[in-house]
C-alpha positions as a printed Julia matrix, in Angstrom:
77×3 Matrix{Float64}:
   0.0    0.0    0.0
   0.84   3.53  -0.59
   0.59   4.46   2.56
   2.64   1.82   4.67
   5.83   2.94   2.62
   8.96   4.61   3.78
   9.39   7.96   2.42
  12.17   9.54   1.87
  12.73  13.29   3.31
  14.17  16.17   1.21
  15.38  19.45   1.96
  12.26  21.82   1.36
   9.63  19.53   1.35
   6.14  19.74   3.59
   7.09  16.32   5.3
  10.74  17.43   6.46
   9.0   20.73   7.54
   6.86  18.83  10.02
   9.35  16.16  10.83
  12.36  18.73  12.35
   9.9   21.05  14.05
   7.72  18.9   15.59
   4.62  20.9   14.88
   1.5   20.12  12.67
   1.38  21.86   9.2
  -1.7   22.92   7.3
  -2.02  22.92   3.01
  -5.2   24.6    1.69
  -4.83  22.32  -1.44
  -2.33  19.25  -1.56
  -2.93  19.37  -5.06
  -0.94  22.39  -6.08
   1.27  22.24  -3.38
   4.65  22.17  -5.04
   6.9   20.99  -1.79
   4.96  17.76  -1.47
   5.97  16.12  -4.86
   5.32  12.43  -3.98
   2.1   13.17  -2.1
   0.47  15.56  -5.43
  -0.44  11.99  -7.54
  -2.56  10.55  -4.17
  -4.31  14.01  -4.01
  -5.13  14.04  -7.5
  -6.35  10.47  -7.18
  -8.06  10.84  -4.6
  -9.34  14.68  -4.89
  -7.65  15.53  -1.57
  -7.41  19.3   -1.22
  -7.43  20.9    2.63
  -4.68  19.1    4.53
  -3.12  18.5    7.81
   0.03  16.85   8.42
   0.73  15.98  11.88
   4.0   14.51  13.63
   3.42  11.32  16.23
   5.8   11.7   18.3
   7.5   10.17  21.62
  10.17  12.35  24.12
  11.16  14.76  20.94
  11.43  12.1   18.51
   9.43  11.98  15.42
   8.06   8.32  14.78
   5.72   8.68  12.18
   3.31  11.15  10.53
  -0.75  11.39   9.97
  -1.98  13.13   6.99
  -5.38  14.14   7.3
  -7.25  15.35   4.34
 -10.74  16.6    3.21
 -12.19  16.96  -0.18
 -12.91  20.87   0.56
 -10.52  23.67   0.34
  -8.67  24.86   3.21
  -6.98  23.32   5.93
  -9.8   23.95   8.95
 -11.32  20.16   8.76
């Protein structure tokens, strides 16, 4: 499945963002979002536009991340 993979971070991108500062990020439309380059094909497929990516985390370490999307624009689910 997609979304049992291991991802890869890059310099830039949404999921490093959220990753090294431990804080949830909001994307009014993962579609067009340019810094999430692996994650733009799922939106499309799936017509996933207001986002929120959240860090799970443990004692300051990052051990996963939850996207949460909606089908409306904007980020406020």
């Amino acid at each position: 499945s997609y979304l049992k993979q291991r991802v890869v971070l890059n310099p830039g991108d949404l999921l490093e963002q959220v990753v090294i500062e431990q804080h949830p990020l909001g994307v009014p439309d993962l579609r067009a979002e340019i810094r999430a380059e692996g994650w733009q094909q799922l939106a499309q497929k799936f017509n996933i536009q207001g986002t929120i990516i959240a860090p799970i985390s443990y004692k300051n370490r990052c051990l996963g991340l939850v996207l949460l999307g909606s089908q409306r624009w904007g980020y406020l689910l």
